[in-house]
C-alpha positions as CSV (number, residue, x, y, z in Angstrom):
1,X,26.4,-28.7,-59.4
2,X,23.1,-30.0,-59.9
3,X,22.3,-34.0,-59.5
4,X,20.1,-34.6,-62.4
5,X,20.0,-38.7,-62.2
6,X,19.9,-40.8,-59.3
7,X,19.2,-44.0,-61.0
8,X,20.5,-47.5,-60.8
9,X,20.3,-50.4,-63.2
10,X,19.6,-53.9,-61.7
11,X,21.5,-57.3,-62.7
12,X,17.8,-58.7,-64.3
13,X,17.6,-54.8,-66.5
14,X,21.1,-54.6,-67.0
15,X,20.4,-58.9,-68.7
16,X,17.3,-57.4,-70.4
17,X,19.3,-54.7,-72.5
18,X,22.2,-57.3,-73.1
19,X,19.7,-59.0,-74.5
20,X,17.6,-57.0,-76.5
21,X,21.2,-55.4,-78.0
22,X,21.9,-59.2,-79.1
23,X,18.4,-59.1,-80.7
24,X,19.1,-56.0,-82.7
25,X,22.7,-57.9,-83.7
26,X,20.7,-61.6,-84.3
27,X,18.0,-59.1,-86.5
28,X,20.7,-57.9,-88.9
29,X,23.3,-61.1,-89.4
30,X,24.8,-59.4,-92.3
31,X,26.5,-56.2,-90.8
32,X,29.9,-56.4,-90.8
33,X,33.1,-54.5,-89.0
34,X,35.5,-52.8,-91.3
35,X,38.8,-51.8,-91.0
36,X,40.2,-48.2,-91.2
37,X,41.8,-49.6,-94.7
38,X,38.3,-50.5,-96.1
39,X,36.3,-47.7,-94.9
40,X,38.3,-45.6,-96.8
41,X,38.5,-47.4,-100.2
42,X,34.9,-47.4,-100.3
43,X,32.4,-45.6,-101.9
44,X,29.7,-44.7,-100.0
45,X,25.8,-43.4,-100.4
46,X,24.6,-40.4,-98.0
47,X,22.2,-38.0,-98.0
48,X,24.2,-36.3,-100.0
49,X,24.0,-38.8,-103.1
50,X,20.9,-39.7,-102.4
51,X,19.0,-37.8,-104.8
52,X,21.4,-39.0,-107.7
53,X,20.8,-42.5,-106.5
54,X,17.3,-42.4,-106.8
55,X,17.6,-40.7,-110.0
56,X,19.7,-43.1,-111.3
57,X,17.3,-46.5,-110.5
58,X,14.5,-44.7,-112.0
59,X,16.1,-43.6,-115.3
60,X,17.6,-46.7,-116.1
61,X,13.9,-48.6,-115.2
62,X,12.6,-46.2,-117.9
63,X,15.0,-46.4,-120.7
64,X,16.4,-49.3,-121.8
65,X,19.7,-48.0,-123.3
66,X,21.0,-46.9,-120.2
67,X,20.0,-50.4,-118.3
68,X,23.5,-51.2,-116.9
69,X,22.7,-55.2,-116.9
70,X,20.2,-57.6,-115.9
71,X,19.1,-57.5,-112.4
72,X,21.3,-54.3,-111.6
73,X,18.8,-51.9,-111.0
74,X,16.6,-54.4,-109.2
75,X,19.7,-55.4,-106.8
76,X,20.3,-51.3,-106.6
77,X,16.7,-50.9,-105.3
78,X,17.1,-53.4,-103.0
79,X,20.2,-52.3,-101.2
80,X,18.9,-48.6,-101.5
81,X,15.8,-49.2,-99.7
82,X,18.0,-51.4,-96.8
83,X,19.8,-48.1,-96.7
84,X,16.9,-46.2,-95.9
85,X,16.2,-48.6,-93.2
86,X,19.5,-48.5,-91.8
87,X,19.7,-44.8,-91.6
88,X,16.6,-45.0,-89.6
89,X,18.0,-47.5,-87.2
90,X,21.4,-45.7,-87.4
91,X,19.6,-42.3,-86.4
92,X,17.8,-44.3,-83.2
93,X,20.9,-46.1,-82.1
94,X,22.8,-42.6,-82.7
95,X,19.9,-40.9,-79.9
96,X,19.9,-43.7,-77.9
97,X,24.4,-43.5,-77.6
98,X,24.0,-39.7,-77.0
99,X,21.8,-40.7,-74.2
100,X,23.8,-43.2,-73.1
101,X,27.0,-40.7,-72.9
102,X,25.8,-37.8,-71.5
């Protein structure tokens, strides 16, 4: 079997990734832990949906009749473009555990 690492990680690096992970947490206050319960009852966006999504906020910008209700669509393109940011975050922190694992 090949020895690929030979590494250590010192008490002062092991405090500076502590640290920097409590940074990422401290950056995004309103993440939350759900139960098995609540994940499922959910519905939730992917890449999937995403194109319907999009769709969706621009068609009802465009055409008054189909405006669900004051401020929806602007709340919509808010959490949709927080989305996009997490799943950009999500696919670095999802590299980074691979890394971590293997």
């Amino acid at each position: 079997m090949n020895h690929r690492i030979d590494a250590e990680i010192s008490p002062a690096s092991l405090e500076k990734i502590v640290q920097a992970i409590l940074v990422i947490k401290t950056e995004m206050p309103f993440l939350i832990k759900l139960d098995e319960k609540e994940q499922k009852s959910l519905v939730r966006m992917d890449d999937g949906r995403l194109p319907f999504v999009e769709k969706s906020f621009d068609l009802g910008g465009r055409h008054p009749v189909i405006e669900p209700g004051p401020g929806i669509i602007e709340a919509g393109k808010k959490d949709l473009a927080l989305f996009t940011n997490l799943t950009s975050v999500k696919t670095d922190l999802e590299q980074l555990f691979e890394m971590v694992t293997d």
